[in-house]
N, C-alpha and C positions, 0 to 999 in steps of 0.2 A: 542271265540265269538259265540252266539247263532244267526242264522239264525233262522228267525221266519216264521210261513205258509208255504203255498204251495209255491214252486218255480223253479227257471229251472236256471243254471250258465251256463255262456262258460267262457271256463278259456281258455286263448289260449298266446304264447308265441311270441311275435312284435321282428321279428329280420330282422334291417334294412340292405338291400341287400346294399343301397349307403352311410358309414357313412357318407356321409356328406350335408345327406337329411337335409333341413330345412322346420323346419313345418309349416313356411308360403307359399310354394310351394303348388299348389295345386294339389295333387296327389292322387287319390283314385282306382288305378288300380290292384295295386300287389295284387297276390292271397297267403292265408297263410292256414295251414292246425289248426283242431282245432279240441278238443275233445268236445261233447257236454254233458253236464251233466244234464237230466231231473228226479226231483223228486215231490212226490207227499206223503205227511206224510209221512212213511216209508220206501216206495217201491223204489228201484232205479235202473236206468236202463243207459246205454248207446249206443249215436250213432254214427259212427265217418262220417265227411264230407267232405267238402271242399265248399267255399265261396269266396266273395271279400272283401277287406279288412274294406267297408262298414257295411258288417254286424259284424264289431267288434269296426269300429274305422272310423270317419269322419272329414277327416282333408279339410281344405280350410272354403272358404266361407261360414257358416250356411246360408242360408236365412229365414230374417224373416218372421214371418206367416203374412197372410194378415192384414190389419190395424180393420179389423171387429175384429180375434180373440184379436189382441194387445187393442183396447180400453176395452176387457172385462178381461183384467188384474185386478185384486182387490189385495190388503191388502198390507201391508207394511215390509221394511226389516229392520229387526232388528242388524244393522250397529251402534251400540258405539260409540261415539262423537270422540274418541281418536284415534280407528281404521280408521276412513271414515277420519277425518283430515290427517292424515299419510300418506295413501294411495293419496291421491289428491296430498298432498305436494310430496311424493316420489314415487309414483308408486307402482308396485307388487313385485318388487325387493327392493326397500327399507324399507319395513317393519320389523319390530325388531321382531326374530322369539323367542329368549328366553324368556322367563316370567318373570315378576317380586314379588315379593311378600316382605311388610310392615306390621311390626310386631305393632300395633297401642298403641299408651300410652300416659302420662301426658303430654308432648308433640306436640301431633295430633291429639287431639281427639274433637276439635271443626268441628262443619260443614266446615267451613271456609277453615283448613287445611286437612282433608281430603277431602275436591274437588280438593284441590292441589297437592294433591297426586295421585291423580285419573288423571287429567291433563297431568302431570308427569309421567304413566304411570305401574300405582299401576295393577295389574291383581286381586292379592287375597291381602283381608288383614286380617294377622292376631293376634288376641285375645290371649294373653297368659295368662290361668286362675289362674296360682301360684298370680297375681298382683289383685289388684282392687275388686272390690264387682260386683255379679250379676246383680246389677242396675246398675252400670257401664258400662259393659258389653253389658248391653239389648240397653240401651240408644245410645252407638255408634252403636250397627248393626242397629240399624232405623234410625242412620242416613246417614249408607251407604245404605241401602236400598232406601231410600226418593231423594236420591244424584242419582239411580241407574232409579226409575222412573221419575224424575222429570227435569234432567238434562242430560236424555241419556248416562250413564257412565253402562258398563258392571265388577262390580268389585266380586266375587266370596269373602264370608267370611269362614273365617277359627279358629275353638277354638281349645287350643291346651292345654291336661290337663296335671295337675302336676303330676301324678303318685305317684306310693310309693316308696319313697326313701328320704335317709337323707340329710337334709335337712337344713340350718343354718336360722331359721325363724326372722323374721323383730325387729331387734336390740332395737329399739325406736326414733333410728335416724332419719333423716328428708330424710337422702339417705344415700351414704356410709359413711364407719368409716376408718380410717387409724391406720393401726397398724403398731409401730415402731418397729425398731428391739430389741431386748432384753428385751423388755413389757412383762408381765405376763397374760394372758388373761382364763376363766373359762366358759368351755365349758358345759351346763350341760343341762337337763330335766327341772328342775326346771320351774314353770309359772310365769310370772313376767311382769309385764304390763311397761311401758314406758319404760325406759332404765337405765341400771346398766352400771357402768364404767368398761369398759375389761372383761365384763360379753354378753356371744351368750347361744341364747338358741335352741336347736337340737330338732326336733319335734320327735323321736322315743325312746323312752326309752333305748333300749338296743343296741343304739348307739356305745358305749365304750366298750360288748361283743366282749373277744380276743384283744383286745387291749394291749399293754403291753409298760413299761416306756422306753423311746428312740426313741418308734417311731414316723413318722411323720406325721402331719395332715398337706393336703394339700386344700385349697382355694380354689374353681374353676378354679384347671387344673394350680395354677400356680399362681394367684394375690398374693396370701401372702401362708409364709409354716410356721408353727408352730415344737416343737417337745415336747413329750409329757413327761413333769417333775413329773407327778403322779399322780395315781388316787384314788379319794376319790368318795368311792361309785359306784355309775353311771355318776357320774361327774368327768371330766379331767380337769387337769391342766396345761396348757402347757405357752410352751416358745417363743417368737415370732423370727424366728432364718432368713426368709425373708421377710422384712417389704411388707406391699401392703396396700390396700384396700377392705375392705367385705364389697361386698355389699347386700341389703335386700337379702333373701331368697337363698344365695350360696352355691353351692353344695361342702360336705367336703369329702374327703375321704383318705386313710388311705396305707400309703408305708414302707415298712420294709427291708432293706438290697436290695432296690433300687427295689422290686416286690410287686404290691399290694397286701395289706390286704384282704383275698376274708372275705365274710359274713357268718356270724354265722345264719342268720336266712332270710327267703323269703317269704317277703310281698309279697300281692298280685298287679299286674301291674294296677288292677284300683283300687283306694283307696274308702272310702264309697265318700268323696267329688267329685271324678273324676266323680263317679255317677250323683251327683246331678248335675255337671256340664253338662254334657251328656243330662241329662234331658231335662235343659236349652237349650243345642243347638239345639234338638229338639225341642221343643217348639219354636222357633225363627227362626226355616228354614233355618239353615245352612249348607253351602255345601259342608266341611269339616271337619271330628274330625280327629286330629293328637293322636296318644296316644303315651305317652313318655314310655319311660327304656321298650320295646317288651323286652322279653325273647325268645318269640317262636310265633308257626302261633295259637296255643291254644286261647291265650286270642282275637287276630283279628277276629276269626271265633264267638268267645262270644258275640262281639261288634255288628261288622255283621248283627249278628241274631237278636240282640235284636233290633237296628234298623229298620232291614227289618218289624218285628213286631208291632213296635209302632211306626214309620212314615210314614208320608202318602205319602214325596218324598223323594228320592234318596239320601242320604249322601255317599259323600266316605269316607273314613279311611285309612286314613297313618299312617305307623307305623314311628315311630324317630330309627334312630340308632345311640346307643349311649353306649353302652357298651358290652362289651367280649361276654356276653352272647348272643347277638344279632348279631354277626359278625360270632360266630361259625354256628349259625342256618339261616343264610343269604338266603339264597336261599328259604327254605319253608317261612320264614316272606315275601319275598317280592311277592313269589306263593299269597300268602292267603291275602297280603294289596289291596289296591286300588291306591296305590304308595307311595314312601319312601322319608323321609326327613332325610338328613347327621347331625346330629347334632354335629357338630366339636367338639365345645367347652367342651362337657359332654365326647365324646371318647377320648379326648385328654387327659381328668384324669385318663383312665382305660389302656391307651397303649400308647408308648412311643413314646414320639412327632413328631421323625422323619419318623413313620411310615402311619402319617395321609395323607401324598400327596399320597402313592401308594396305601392306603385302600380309598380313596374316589374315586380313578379312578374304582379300582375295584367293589365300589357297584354302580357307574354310567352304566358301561359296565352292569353287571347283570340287573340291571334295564332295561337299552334299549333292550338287549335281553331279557328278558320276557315282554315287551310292559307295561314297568308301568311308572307313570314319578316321578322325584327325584329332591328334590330342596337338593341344597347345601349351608348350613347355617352355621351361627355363626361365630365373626369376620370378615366377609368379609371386609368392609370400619372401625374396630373399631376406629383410631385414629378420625374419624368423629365423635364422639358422643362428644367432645373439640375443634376439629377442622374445619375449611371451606373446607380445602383439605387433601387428602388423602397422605397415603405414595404411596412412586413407585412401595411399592413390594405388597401392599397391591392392586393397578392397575393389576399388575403380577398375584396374587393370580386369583382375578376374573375373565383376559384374560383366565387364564386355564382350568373356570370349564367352560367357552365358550365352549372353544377347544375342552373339551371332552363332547360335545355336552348335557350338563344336560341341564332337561326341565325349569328347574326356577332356581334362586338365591334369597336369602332373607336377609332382613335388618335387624337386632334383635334391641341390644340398640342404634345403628344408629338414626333409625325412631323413637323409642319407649318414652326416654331420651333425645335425641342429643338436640346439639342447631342446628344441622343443617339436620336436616333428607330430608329436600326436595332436597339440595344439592346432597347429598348420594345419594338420588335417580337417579338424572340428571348423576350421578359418571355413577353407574350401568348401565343406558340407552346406554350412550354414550359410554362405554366399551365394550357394548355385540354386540351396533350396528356395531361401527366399527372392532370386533375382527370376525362377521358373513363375513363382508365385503371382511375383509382380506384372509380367509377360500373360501371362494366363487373364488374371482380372483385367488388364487394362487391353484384353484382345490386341497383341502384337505377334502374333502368331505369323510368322517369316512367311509368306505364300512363294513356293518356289516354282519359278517359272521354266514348264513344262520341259524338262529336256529328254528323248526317248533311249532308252538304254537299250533296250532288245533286239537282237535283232532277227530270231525267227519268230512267227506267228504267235508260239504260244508261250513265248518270252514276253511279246509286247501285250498280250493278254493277261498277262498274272501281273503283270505292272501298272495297266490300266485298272485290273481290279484294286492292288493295292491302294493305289491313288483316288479313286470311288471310296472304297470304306474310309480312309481316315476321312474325307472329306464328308461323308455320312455319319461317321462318329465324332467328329467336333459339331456340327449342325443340329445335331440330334441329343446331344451331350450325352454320349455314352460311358459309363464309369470305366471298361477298361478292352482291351482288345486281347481277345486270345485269339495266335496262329500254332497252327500244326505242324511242321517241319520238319527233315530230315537234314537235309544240310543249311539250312539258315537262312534262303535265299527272298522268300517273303518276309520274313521278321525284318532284313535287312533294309528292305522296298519299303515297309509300311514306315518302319524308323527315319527311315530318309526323306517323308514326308511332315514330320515331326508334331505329330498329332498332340490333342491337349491330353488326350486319354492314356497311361500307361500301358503297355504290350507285354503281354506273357506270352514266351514265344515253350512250347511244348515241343519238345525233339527227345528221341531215342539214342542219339549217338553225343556222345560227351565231348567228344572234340565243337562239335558245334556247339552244345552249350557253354563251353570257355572260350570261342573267336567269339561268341553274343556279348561274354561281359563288357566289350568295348562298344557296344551300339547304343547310339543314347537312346533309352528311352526302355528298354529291352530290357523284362527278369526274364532270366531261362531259366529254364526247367526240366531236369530231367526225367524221364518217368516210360514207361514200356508204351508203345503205341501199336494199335493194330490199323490192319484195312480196311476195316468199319471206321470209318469217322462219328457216327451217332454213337457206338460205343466208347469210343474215346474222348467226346463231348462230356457225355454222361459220365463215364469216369473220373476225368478229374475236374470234374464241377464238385460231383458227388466228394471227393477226397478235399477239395476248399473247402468247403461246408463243413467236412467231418474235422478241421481244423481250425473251424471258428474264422475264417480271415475275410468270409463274404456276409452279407448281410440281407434278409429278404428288401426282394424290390431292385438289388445290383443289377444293372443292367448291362450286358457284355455284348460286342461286335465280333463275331468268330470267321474266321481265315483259315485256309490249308494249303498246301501243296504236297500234302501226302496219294499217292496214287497205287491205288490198289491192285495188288494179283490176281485176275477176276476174269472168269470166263463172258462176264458182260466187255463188249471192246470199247463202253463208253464212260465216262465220268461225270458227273456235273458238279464244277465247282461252283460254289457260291460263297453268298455272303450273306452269314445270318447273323438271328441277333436276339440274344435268350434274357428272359427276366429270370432269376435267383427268384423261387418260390419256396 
C-alpha cells in the first residue's frame, strides 16, 4: 500500500497488562513504550520515547465538542438503505460481514427485480458478457445505477468476459437441449443460424486438433459426456454415452484414458470481443472487469494498463480461476489481480472433482494472505435455479466457504435463469449470517499467520498498525472499527485480518467506496473528509447519532490513513478508541 505526502507514524504495540480490561472502563493511565517514525519525502529519521497511553489510544468517555462547533457540522453520510436498515435492526454485531454477489439475466433484469435484490442484499452484480447484446447490458447497469441514486442502494457492477476458449455456441434453442443416451450428435465449425437436430456448433476451428476416436467429450464439467465415433474433417461425430443437458454456450472439453486432452494451440485470454466488451465497461463506469481462463499475471498487467490509460476512475480486475494453467501460476495471478473469483464449475472440467474442496480452500488462504478478496462461485444453491429450496449439502457447501472466511459468494444460474433467485439469495444471507454467528460465539476466529506485505517502511507500518487494532478490538470486544481512507488501503488490511467487530470504512472518493463493497467485513461510506481527523471523527460519529443507528455506551476502534496538507512535516497516526456518549 502507498502512503502518500509527507508524514509521521507511531506504530506502537497495546499489550494489556489485565486480560480482562474491558474497554468500557475508563482507563487512560498505563504507560507503553513506542518507536516514533518521522518522515518527510525521503528522509527518515528515528526517535525512541516514552508517553501515556493517550497519546496513542483514548478509551472512555470522548466528550463532545461544544454545541457551536456541532451545529457547524455540514454534509451528509453516505449510509446505503440496506446497511443503515441492518444496523438499527441488529446492531454492530449483527451485520452480515460476507458479501454477496448476483449474476443478472432474463430473470432479473427489470427495475422491479433488481431492487429486490438489492433489498435482499445484492453487494455486486454481476454481467456475464458470453449472454445478451450490449444494449442489454448498458440498459441494466442504468438501472442499477438509477436504483443506486435514487433509492439509496450501494450496489458495485461487475462484467465478466468470455475469453478465448472453446466454446459450445447457442444451439437455436430457446434454452437447453437434452441429450439421450445413445443419440448421435455432430459437433462441428460449420455456421448455421437457427437450429439443426443433434447438430452444436464450437466457435474455434481447430477445435478437434489431437483429438482421436474413443475419446471423450465432456459437457460442462459433467451435464452430458459424449465419446467420440469419428472424425470427418474438423467435425466430430460423437455418441451420447451420459445423457444430460447443453446448455447455450457450454464449455466442452476433451479426457483420454481418464487425463485431460491438453491443447494443440493458445488463444489469446482476451479475445478481440472481450475488447470490445472492455471498452464497453469503460465507457459505463464500471467497477469491476472479471477476466476469465488467466494463464498467468502477463495478460492482468495488459488490462491494468490499459485501463489506467483510458479511464478516468478506478476499475479493479479479477482474475477467474479456472483452469491448470491458472493453479500452477497461483500466486503471481493473484500478486498482479485486484482479487480472484473460484470459478468451480470450469476447474472442475480440468481436475478431478474430489480435489476441488481442498484447491478452493487453498486459493481462499492465498488470497487472505496476500490481502486481495475472493468470491467463490459456481453451483453454490444450483438445485435453485428448479427449485424453492435447496439441498442440505448444498447449505454445507456454502457454510464452508463462510468458514473459510472468503470475501464474497456468488449466484450464477441461481439469480440469472432461476425461478427463484431472490429465494437463493435470502439462502445465502441467512447461511453466512448465521454461519458468522456461529464462528463468533464459539471463538473460531481463523488467526492468520503473519505474512508481511509492505514493503517500504511506512507500508509495513500501517500494516502492523492494522494487525494491532483488530487484534485490540477483538480482546477488548469492541462494537465496531471506523477507518478513514482515500483509496481503501487500510479498510482492506484491517479486513484481511478478519476481526469480530464490523469496519466502516469512511472515504471521499466513490470509486473506493464501490471496490470496498467486495471486502468482507467492510460498509463504506461515503461522506466529505477533511485534514483534521478530529473533525472528521466528530462529524460523522455526530451524523450516526443524528441517525439513530449508535447507541450510548458503543464503543468504536478508529484507524486513518488520511494525510494532511500541513505546514507541520509530521503526522501521528494512531489508534484510538471513542465511547458514544
Amino acid at each position: 500500500m502507498a502512503v502518500m505526502g509527507d508524514s509521521a507514524l507511531i506504530c506502537s504495540q497495546i499489550i494489556a497488562k489485565n486480560p480482562d480490561f474491558n474497554s468500557k472502563n475508563r482507563v487512560i493511565h498505563d504507560a507503553i513504550s513506542f518507536r516514533r517514525v518521522c518522515f518527510s519525502g525521503e528522509k527518515l529519521r528515528f526517535r525512541k520515547g516514552r508517553v501515556g497511553v493517550r497519546a496513542v489510544m483514548e478509551v472512555g468517555a470522548e466528550e463532545r465538542e461544544s454545541t457551536g462547533v456541532l451545529k457547524s457540522l455540514e454534509g451528509s453520510l453516505g449510509f446505503d438503505v440496506v446497511s443503515a436498515s441492518e444496523l438499527k435492526k441488529k446492531g454492530f454485531l449483527g451485520l452480515r460481514k460476507t458479501k454477496l454477489v448476483c449474476t443478472i439475466g432474463p430473470a432479473c433484469c427489470s427495475l422491479d427485480d433488481l431492487e429486490k435484490l438489492a433489498l435482499g442484499g445484492m453487494n455486486v452484480a454481476r454481467l456475464n458478457m458470453c449472454h445478451n447484446t450490449i444494449e442489454w447490458h448498458r440498459n441494466v447497469i442504468r438501472k442499477i445505477k438509477k436504483l443506486n441514486e435514487e433509492k439509496g442502494f450501494c450496489v458495485s457492477v461487475m462484467i465478466d468476459t468470455e475469453g478465448s476458449q472453446i466454446n459450445v455456441v447457442d444451439h437455436g434453442a430457446p434454452s437447453s437441449v437434452k441429450a439421450e443416451d445413445g443419440s448421435i450428435w455432430s459437433f462441428t465449425t460449420e455456421n448455421f443460424e437457427c437450429s439443426r437436430p443433434f447438430t452444436v456448433q464450437a466457435n474455434y476451428e481447430g477445435f478437434a486438433e489431437g483429438i482421436k476416436v474413443g475419446d471423450e467429450l465432456v459437457i460442462d464439467g459433467g451435464m452430458a459426456t459424449f465419446e467420440v465415433i469419428e472424425k470427418i474433417g474438423n467435425d466430430l461425430l460423437c455418441k451420447c454415452t451420459d445423457p444430460g443437458l447443453l446448455l447455450p454456450r457450454a464449455k466442452l472439453s476433451f479426457w483420454r484414458d481418464g487425463i485431460l486432452v491438453g491443447k494443440n494451440y493458445e488463444p489469446p485470454t482476451l479475445s478481440t470481443k472481450d475488447w470490445t466488451d472492455i471498452k464497453f465497461g469503460i465507457s459505463e463506469g464500471v467497477d469491476f472487469i472479471a477476466m476469465s481462463f488467466v494463464k498467468d499475471a502477463d495478460a492482468i498487467k495488459h488490462l491494468k494498463n490499459y485501463i489506467s490509460t483510458n479511464s478516468s476512475k478506478s476499475i479493479k480486475v479479477l482474475a477467474k480461476i479456472e483452469s491448470l494453467e491458472s493453479l500452477h501460476k497461483l500466486e503471481e495471478i493473484v500478486i498482479a489481480s485486484d482479487g480472484i473469483m473460484i470459478a468451480r464449475g470450469d476447474l472442475g472440467v480440468e481436475i478431478p472433482l474430489e480435489q476441488i474442496p481442498t484447491v478452493q480452500e487453498k486459493i481462499v488462504h492465498v488470497c487472505r494472505k496476500l490481502n486481495k478478496p475472493v468470491i467463490v462461485a459456481s453451483q453454490l444453491l444450483e438445485s435453485m435455479i428448479e427449485y424453492p429450496t435447496p439441498t442440505r449439502a448444498e447449505v454445507a457447501d456454502v457454510s464452508e466457504a463462510v468458514r473459510q472466511y472468503a470475501d464474497a459468494l456468488m449466484l450464477s444460474g441461481e439469480s440469472a435463469i432461476g425461478s427463484f433467485g431472490q429465494k437463493a439469495l435470502s439462502v445465502l444471507e441467512m447461511t453466512s449470517s448465521r454461519m458468522e454467528l456461529w464462528s463468533r460465539e464459539e471463538n473460531r476466529q481463523s488467526v492468520l499467520q503473519q505474512h508481511l506485505l509492505g514493503v517500504s517502511l511506512p507500508d509495513q507500518i500501517a500494516e502492523q498498525i492494522c494487525n494491532c487494532a483488530v487484534e485490540m478490538a477483538n480482546k477488548l470486544g469492541m462494537d465496531a472499527i471506523f477507518v478513514y481512507t482515500k483509496h481503501g488501503e487500510m479498510a482492506s488490511l484491517l479486513s484481511r485480518n478478519r476481526p469480530n467487530s464490523p469496519i466502516f470504512a469512511f472515504t471521499n472518493d466513490d470509486s473506493t467506496r464501490m471496490a470496498l463493497n467486495l471486502q468482507w467485513g467492510v460498509t463504506p461510506l461515503l461522506t466529505d473528509l477533511s485534514d483534521d481527523m478530529e473533525f472528521n471523527i466528530a462529524k460523522t460519529v455526530d451524523l450516526i447519532i443524528t441517525k439513530g443507528m449508535v447507541k450510548q455506551g458503543d464503543v468504536v476502534l478508529v484507524v486513518s490513513d488520511i494525510i494532511p496538507i500541513s505546514a507541520i512535516p509530521t503526522l501521528f497516526q494512531s489508534i484510538q478508541v471513542k465511547t458514544i456518549v
